[in-house]
C-alpha positions in Angstrom: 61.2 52.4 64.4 63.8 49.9 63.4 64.4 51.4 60.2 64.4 54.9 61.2 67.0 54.2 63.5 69.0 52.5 60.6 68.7 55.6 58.2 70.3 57.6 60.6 72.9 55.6 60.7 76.1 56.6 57.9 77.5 53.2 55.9 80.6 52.5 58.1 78.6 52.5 61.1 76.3 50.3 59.7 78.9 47.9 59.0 80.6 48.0 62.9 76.6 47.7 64.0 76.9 44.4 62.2 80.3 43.4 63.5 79.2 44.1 67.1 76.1 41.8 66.1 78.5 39.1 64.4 80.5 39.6 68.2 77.2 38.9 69.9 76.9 35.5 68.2 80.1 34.5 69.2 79.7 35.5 72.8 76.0 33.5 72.7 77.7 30.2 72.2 80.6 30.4 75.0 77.2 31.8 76.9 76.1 28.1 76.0 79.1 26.7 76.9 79.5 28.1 80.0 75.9 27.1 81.1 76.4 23.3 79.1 79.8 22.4 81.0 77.9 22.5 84.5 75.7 19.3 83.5 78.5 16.8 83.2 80.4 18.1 86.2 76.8 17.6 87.7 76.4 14.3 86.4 79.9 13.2 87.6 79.2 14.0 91.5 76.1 12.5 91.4 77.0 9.0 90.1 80.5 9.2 88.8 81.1 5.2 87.9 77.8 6.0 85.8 79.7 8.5 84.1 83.1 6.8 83.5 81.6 4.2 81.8 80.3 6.3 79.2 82.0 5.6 75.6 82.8 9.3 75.4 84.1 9.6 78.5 86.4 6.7 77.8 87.5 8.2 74.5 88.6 11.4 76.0 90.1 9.1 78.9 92.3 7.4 76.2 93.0 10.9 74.3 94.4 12.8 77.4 96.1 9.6 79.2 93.8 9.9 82.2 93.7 6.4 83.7 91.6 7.1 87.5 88.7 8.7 88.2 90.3 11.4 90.0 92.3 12.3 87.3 88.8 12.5 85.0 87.4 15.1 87.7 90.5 17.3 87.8 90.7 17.8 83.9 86.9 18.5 84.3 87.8 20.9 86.8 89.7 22.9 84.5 87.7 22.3 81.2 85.0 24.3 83.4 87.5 27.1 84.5 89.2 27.3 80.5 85.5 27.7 79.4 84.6 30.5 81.9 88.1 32.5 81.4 87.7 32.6 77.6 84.0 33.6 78.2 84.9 36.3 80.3 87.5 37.5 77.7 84.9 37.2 74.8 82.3 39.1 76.9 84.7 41.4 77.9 85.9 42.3 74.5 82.3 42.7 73.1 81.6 45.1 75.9 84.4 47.3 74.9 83.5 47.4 71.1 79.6 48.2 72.5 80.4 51.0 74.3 83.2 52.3 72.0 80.8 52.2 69.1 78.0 53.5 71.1 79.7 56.8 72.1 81.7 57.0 69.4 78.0 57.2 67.7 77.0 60.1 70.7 79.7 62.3 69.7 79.7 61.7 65.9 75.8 62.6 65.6 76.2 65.3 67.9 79.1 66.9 65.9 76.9 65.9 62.8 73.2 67.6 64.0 75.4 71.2 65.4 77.3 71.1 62.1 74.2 70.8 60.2 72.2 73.2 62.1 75.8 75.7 62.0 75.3 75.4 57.8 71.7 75.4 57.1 70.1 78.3 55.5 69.5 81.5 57.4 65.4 81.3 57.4 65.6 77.8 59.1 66.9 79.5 61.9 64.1 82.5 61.9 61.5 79.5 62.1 63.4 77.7 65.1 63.6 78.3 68.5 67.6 78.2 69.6 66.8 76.5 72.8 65.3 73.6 70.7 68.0 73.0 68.5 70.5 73.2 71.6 67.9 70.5 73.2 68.4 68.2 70.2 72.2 68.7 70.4 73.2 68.4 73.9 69.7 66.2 74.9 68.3 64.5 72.7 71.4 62.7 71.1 72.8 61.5 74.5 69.1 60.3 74.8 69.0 58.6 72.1 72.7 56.7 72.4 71.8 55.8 75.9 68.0 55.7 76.1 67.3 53.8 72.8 70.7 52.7 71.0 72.5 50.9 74.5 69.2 49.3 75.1 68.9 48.0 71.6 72.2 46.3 71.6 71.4 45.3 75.3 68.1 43.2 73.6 69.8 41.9 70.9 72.5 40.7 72.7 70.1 39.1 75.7 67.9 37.6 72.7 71.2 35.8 71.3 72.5 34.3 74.4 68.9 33.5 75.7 67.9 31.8 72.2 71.6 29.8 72.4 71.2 28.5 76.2 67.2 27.8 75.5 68.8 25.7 72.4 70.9 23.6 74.8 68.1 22.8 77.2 66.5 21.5 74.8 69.0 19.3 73.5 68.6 17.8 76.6 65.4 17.9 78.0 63.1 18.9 74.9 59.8 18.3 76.4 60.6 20.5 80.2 62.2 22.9 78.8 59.4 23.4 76.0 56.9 24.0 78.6 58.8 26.1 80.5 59.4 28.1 77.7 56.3 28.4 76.8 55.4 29.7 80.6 58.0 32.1 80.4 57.3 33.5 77.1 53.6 34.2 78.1 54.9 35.7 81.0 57.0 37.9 79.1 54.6 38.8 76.4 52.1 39.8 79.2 54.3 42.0 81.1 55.9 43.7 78.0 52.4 44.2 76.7 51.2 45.7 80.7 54.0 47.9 80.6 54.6 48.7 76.9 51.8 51.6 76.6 52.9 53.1 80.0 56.5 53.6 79.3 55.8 55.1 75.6 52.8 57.5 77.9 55.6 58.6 80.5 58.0 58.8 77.7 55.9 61.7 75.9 55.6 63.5 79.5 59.0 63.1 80.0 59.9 64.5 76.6 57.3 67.7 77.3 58.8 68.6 80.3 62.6 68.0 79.3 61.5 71.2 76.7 60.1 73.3 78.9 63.3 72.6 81.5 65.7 73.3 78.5 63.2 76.6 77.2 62.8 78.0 80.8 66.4 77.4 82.1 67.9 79.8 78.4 65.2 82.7 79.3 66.1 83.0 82.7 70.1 82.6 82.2 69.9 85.1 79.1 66.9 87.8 80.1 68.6 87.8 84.1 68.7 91.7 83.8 65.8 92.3 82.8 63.8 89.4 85.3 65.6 91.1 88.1 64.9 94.7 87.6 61.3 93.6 86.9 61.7 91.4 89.8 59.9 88.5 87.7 62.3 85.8 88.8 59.4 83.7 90.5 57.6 83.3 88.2 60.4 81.8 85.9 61.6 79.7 88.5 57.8 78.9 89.3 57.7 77.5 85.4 61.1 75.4 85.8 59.7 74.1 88.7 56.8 72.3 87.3 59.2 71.0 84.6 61.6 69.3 86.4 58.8 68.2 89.3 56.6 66.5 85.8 60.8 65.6 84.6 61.4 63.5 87.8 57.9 61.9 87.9 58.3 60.6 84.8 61.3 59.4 85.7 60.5 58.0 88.4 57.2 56.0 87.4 59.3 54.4 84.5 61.8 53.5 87.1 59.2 51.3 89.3 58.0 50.1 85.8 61.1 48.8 84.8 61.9 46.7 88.3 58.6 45.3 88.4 59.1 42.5 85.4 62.2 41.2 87.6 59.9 40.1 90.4 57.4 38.0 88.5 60.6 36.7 86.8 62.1 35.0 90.1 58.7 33.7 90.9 58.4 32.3 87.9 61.9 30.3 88.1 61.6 29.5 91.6 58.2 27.6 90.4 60.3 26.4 87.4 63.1 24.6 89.9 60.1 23.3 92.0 58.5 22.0 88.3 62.0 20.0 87.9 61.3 18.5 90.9 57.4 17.1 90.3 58.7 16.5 87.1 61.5 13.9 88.4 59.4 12.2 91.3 55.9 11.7 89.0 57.3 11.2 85.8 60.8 9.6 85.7 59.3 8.0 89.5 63.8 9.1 90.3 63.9 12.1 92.2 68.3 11.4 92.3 67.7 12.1 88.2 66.9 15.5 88.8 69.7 16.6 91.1 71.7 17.1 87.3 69.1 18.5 85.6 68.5 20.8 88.7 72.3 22.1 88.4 71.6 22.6 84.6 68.3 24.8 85.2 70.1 26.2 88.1 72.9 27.5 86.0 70.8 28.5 83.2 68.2 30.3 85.1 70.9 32.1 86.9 71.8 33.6 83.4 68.6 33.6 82.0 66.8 35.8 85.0 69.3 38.6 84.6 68.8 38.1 80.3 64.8 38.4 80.8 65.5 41.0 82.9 67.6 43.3 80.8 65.2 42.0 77.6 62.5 43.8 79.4 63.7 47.2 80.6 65.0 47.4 77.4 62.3 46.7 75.3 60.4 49.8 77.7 63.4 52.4 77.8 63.2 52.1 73.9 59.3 52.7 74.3 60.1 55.3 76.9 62.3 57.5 74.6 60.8 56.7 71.2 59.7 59.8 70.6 63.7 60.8 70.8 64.4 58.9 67.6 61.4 61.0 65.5 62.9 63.6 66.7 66.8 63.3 66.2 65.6 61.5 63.0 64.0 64.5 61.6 66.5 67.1 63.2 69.0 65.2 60.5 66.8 65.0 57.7 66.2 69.2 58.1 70.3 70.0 57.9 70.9 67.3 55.6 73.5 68.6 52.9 71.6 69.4 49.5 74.9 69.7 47.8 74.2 73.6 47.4 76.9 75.2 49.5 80.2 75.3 48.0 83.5 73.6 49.6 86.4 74.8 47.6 87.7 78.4 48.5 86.9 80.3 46.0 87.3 84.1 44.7 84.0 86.2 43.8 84.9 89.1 41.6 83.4 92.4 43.0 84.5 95.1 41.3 81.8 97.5 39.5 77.8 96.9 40.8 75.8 95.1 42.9 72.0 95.2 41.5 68.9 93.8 42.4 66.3 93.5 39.7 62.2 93.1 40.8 63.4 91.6 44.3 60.7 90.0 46.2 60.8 87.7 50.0 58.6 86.9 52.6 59.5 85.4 55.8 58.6 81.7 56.2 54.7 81.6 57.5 54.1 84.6 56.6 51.6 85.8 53.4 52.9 89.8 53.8 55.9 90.7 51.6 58.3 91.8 53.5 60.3 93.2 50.1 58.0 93.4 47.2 59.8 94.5 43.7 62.6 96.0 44.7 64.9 97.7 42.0 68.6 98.5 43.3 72.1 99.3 42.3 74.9 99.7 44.4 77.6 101.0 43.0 81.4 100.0 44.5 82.9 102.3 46.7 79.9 104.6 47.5 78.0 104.5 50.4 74.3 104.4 50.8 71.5 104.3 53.7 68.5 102.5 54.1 65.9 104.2 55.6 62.2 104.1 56.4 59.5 103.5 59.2 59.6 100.0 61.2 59.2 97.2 59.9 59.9 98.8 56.2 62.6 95.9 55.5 66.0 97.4 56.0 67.0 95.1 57.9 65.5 92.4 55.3 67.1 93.7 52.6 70.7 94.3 54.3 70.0 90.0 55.3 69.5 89.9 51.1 72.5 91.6 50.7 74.2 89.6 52.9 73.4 86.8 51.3 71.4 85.1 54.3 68.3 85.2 52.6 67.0 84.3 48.8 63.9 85.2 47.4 62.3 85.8 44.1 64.1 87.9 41.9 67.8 88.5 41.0 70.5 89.1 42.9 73.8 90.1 40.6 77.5 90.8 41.9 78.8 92.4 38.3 76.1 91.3 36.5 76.6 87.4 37.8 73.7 85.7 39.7 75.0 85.4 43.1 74.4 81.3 42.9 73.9 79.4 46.6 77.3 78.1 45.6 79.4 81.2 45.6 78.0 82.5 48.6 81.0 81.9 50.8 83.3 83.4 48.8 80.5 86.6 48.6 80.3 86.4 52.4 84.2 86.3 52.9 84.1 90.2 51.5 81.4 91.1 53.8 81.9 92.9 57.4 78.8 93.1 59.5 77.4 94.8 62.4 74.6 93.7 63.3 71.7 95.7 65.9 73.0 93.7 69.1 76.5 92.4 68.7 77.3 88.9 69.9 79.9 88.7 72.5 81.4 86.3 73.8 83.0 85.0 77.5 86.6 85.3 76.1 89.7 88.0 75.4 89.3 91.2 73.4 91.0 89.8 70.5 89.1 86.3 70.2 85.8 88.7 70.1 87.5 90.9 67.4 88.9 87.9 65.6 85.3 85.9 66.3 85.7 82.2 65.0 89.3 82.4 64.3 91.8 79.9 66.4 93.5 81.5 69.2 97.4 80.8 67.3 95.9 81.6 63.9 94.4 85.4 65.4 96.3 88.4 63.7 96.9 90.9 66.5 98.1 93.8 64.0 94.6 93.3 62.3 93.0 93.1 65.8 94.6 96.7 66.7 94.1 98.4 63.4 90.3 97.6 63.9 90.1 98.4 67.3 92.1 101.7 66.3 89.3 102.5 63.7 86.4 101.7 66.2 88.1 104.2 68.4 88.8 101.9 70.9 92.1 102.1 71.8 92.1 104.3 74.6 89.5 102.0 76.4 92.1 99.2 75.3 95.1 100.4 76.6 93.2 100.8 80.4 92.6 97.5 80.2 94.8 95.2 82.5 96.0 93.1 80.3 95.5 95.1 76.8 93.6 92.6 74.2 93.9 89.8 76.4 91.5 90.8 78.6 88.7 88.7 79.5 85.3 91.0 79.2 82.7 88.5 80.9 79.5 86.6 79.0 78.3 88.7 76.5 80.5 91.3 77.7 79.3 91.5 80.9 81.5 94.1 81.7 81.4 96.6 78.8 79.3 99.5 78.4 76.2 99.3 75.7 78.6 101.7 73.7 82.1 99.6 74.1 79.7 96.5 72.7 78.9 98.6 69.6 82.1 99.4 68.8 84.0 96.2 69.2 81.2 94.8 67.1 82.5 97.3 64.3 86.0 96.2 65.2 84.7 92.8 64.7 83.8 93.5 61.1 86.7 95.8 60.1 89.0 92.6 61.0 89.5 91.0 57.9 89.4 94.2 55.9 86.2 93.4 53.8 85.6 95.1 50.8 82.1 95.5 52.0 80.6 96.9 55.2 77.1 96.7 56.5 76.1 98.6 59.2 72.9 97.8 61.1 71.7 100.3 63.2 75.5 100.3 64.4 75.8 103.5 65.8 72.8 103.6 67.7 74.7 102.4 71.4 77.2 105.5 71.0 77.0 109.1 72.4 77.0 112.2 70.0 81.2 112.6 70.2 82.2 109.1 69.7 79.3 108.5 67.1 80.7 111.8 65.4 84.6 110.4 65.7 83.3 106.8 64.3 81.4 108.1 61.3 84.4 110.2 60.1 86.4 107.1 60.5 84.0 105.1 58.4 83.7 108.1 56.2 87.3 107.5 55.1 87.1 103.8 54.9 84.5 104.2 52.3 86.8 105.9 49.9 88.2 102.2 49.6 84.7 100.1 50.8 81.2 99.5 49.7 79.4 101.0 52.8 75.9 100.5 53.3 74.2 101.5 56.7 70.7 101.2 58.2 70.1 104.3 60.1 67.8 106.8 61.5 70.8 109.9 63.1 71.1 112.2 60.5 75.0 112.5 60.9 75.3 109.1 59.6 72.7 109.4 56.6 73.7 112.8 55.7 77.6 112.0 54.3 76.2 108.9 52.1 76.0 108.7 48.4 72.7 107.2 48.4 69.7 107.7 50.3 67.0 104.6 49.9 63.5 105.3 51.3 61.8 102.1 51.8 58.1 102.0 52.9 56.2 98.7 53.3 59.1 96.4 51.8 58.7 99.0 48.8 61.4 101.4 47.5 59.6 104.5 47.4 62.5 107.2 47.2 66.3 107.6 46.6 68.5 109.9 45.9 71.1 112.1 48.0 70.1 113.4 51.5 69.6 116.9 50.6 67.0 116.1 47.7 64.9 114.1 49.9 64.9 116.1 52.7 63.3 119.1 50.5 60.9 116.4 48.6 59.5 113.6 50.8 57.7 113.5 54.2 59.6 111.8 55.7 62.3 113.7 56.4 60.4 116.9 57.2 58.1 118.2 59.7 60.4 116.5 63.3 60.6 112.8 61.8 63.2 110.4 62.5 65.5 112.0 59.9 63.8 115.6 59.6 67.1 118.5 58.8 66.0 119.9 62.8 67.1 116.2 64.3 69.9 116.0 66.6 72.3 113.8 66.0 
């Protein structure tokens, strides 16, 4: 477990975990001090002529000029107050480098699991549920930082000071305080070992129903439209309650588990004190010995309880959320760079052909082709449709296109392999549209410009988009033009404004290519009609390729691909297919008679 939590760490903060641990050594022995300075201050009240006639205390007599008694006790006053002022600054300052490195650590593997999971390959998402990944983000690393890393510095740093002040007892004491640590370590060991398998059981439940709170809460928040016209809000919110009610009870239980160790902790020293005592009248037969010993224990107990304490709720919150550290330990392994992806910005000539040669994928998991040997050329400049049945791969092979997906076979831009490394640069010429267009809770022109920094957005590109997507009209009603908020997931757009500032979206950046995914499908007959003419004339200068099924957008492309079963079974213009194959005759989706 140790070691896994290690790896995850990156070298630097490997080294400051060290530092923090070299910080916790040094803390440990003013930790001593503090508890080591109370015996001779004891020692004094009790019998202080005793005590001047030591030949140490003479020697520091003769060093500080101190000729009375009196004099002795007041220097020893303010030894014991210099010894606990620069402890509390050395505690102190280790807290603050603790904490700073721990959530320092929170935000850098949060940034470092959402970055990975932003780059990694488009078919890890397709095998991922979204709510997950946001879990491990936004749960599972706070979990981790505050369930398992705090409590792990917490143990280490109790274990350091415990070991030091044990080490000082028994420089003075060897044989009491060797039985009493040998009490208090069984006593440890058997209520770590009571409570160890509980807290890693209540730790899995715990971890079961934070997944099911995450998955339940996302379906309800994004499917609310469709739950309330179904009016099937209860039993969502039936679900999410049994979560959080198997959340809290978790919880809970591992709450009473951790408090229990404390009270068998303060019996235990209460006997210990009581120990002292038999010890001083049946042994050493001088129960006044013990009354500086007593202050001693006293002293040391009173940081040792709180030590064993914290030693023990930490040892069970890291068994309660171990299973967090598999899990963010994996989650980094699966995004972990693989050097593929290119950094450097990059230009990728496009200016004859885009081929596939004997093109094959199938979806992760699944045995069925979902392209099998496809053959294609796209020439630059034309415009061609993919059509076919359901499930024939269009869409798949628009994903290959855009570069989202690689499977066997080739892929050439010019007669180049389009390499993992170049596609960046390949993507940078692309415009997409996809089937339901992403919106997000901001202005018209952040959701045209998507991704692009507020200062950096280029509102003459945002307009001559929206212009093309025949939105301007709709625009120019608007209260406060492009810098109008339209809701979460644009709340407060028709189905038809959605589509269209999706194509606005693509046209932004003036790509040389432009794939369009069912894009038209939202829009009425006029403004459909209107669109296509304007993407009509784009094409003259654009690589246009559409997935389809109204004829008015099929009919004006160069190209007509019939796919069938991830096959490619026809192609041609529209007008020859529509004479030779099925599938445009007799009422299909694309027969001459459809209306567009």
């Amino acid at each position: 477990m140790m070691r896994t939590l290690w790896r995850i760490l990156r070298p630097g903060e490997r080294r400051e975990a060290l530092r923090i641990f070299l910080w916790m050594v040094i803390t440990s022995g003013f930790e001593m001090l503090g508890v080591g300075v109370v015996l001779p201050v004891a020692m004094f009240l009790v019998d202080p002529r005793h005590v001047m006639a030591m030949p140490a205390v003479r020697t520091v007599e003769r060093f500080l000029g101190i000729s009375s008694g009196r004099d002795f006790a007041v220097a020893l006053a303010l030894m014991l107050l210099v010894v606990i002022g620069a402890k509390a600054v050395v505690v102190s300052r280790g807290y603050r480098r603790q904490f700073g490195f721990l959530y320092r650590l929170q935000k850098d593997l949060s940034d470092r699991l959402l970055a990975g999971y932003m780059a990694a390959p488009y078919a890890f998402h397709l095998t991922r549920n979204s709510t997950d990944l946001l879990k491990n983000v936004r749960g599972e690393i706070p979990v981790l930082t505050d369930g398992v890393l705090l409590p792990g510095l917490q143990l280490i740093s109790e274990l350091v000071v415990s070991l030091a002040v044990f080490g000082l007892l028994m420089a003075v004491s060897p044989g009491l305080t060797l039985g009493i640590g040998i009490v208090l370590g069984a006593a440890f060991a058997v209520v770590f070992r009571a409570t160890r398998m509980r807290s890693e059981r209540l730790g899995r439940a715990r971890q079961d129903a934070l997944t099911s709170m995450f998955r339940h809460a996302a379906t309800g928040l994004s499917a609310i439209k469709d739950l309330t016209v179904l009016d099937r809000q209860d039993r969502l919110l039936s679900q999410h309650e049994q979560a959080t009610r198997r959340y809290s009870e978790a919880s809970a239980a591992q709450m009473v588990t951790v408090h229990m160790p404390r009270l068998a902790i303060e019996g235990l020293a209460f006997a210990g004190l009581i120990g002292i005592l038999l010890y001083a009248e049946w042994i050493l037969r001088r129960p006044q010995a013990a009354i500086p010993l007593m202050a001693m224990y006293a002293m040391a107990v009173f940081r040792l309880m709180p030590s064993l304490t914290k030693m023990l709720n930490a040892a069970m919150s890291i068994r309660f959320n171990r299973a967090t550290i598999a899990i963010v330990a994996q989650a980094l392994t699966e995004v972990a760079p693989t050097g593929d992806e290119e950094t450097a910005s990059v230009a990728l000539p496009f200016s004859r052909e885009i081929t596939l040669c004997n093109f094959s994928y199938s979806y992760p998991g699944s045995a069925r082709h979902a392209l099998e040997g496809v053959d294609l050329t796209i020439a630059k400049g034309s415009a061609v449709a993919f059509v076919g049945p359901s499930g024939a791969g269009k869409s798949t092979l628009a994903d290959v296109l855009l570069g989202l997906l690689q499977g066997n076979g080739d892929v050439l831009v010019d007669g180049e392999p389009l390499a993992p490394g170049a596609m960046k640069a390949w993507r940078r010429q692309i415009g997409y549209v996809p089937q339901q267009v992403y919106l997000a809770d901001d202005t018209v022109a952040a959701n045209v410009a998507f991704g692009v920094a507020e200062h950096e957005i280029d509102r003459k590109a945002v307009m001559r988009a929206l212009t093309t997507a025949q939105l301007m009209h709709f625009v120019a009603e608007l209260p406060a033009g492009i810098d109008t908020e339209i809701g979460d997931r644009g709340a407060r757009l028709s189905g038809g404004q959605r589509q269209r500032l999706g194509i606005a979206r693509a046209l932004y950046h003036d790509p040389a290519i432009l794939v369009l995914d069912e894009a038209t499908s939202a829009l009425d007959g006029p403004t459909e009609t209107d669109l296509v003419a304007a993407i009509t004339a784009l094409a003259r200068h654009k690589t246009l390729i559409v997935i389809a099924h109204r004829l008015s957008t099929v009919a004006c492309c160069d190209q007509v691909v019939l796919l069938e079963g991830g096959r490619v079974v026809a192609r041609g213009v529209f007008a020859e297919l529509a004479r030779q194959h099925a599938f445009f005759q007799g009422g299909g989706p694309l027969a001459a008679s459809s209306v567009a």
